[in-house]
C-alpha positions, 0 to 999 in steps of 0.5 A: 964695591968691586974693588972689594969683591976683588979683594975677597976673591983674592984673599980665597984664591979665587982667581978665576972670579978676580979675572972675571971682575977685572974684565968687567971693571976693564970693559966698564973703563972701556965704554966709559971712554967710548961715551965720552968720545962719542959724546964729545964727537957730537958736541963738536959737530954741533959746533961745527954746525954753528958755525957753519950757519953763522959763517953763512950768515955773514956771506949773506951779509957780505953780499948785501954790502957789496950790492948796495956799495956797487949800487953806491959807487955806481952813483957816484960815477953818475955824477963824475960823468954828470960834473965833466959833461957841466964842466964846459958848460953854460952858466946856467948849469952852475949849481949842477956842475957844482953838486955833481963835482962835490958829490963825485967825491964822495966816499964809503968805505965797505966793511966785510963781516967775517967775526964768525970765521976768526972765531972759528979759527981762534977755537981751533975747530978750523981743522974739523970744518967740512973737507980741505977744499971747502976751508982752502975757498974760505982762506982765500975768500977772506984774505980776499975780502981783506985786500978788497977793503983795503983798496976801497979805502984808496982816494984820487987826487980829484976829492982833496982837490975839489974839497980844497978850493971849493967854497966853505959855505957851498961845501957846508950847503952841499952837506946839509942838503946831499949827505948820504941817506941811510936807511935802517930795514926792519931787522936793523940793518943800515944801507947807504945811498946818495940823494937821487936830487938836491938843490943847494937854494944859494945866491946866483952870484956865490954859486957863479963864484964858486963855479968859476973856482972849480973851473979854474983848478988846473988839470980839473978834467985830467984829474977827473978822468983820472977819478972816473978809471978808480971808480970803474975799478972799484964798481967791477971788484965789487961785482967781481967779489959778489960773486965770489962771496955767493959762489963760497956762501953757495959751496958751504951750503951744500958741503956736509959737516962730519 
């Protein structure tokens, strides 16, 4: 319609009119594109937003498995405490010195979660997320994290001893009756924890049997000294990292999206 009003302004020389009608077609462009930025302005912010929540919730996250994996490995370090005390001791203790050295072995690897950040990087919305340093802390918080998962995974020389010579049948015993105890809360989110107590109910005469095994592994209270120092590392990174993931989860909170 106005490409014809232009036309006919132009065919009676009316060229006051068709300038007119050009200013209105070029102000009608003009705010067209204003809507369009302003609107794709806002659904970027909106993204932001979400991810924002969704990168807090893996913090949060994070923070849970870093308590519970803290509180796991606290407990294995109990029971490597528990297995030197019982390795010189009476007979009696036999069955303690052996659950104590095999559950003093045990493992769980953390696992941080971080799928709402590499999506976030992947859509190219990294630059657009909150201001320089707060994106600089997160950087380093999950290349942090990666270092972090990959030095868990680490094992001493005490556990491939241990599960080497002792007794299949102790170790099958061990694992019916003292494997991880997991947990499932309410909103499905699974925690692992070492029985508080396990007995093994096996004959006297194979637990002394398999006790003295142990006890015969050459350099068994240097390799598990050796094992004690990794879990004391392990316990402070975990304690070292919750606060890291708390102090990011706190600084992301407070920082408000543009």
């Amino acid at each position: 319609m106005v490409v014809r009003r232009i036309r006919e302004h132009a065919a009676s020389h009316n060229w006051f009119a068709v300038f007119i009608d050009l200013v209105i077609v070029t102000i009608g462009v003009f705010i067209g594109i204003q809507v369009s930025n302003w609107n794709l302005a806002r659904l970027q912010r909106d993204e932001v937003r979400a991810y924002q929540a969704q990168i807090i919730d893996d913090l949060v996250a994070n923070e849970q498995e870093l308590a519970e994996r803290r509180h796991y490995y606290r407990q294995v370090r109990a029971h490597a405490l528990a297995a030197m005390h019982a390795l010189d001791g009476p007979p009696q203790s036999d069955e303690a010195f052996l659950v104590h050295s095999y559950q003093a072995t045990q493992v769980s690897p953390i696992r941080m979660e971080r799928s709402a950040y590499d999506e976030m990087i992947a859509s190219g919305m990294a630059k657009s997320f909150g201001n320089p340093a707060v994106r600089r802390r997160l950087s380093s918080y999950y290349a942090g994290t990666a270092r972090l998962e990959a030095g868990t995974i680490f094992a001493t020389g005490y556990r491939e001893k241990i599960r080497r010579e002792m007794l299949l049948a102790v170790q099958q015993r061990l694992r019916e009756r003292c494997s991880d105890v997991v947990a499932t809360s309410s909103d499905g989110v699974e925690s692992v924890t070492l029985p508080e107590r396990c007995s093994l109910e096996l004959p006297s005469a194979l637990i002394s049997v398999a006790a003295a095994d142990l006890r015969d592994i050459p350099e068994l209270e240097q390799e598990l000294t050796r094992h004690i120092g990794d879990l004391d590392i392990k316990i402070a990174r975990f304690e070292s990292w919750l606060e890291v993931a708390r102090d990011t989860r706190r600084a992301l909170a407070k920082q408000e999206m543009s």
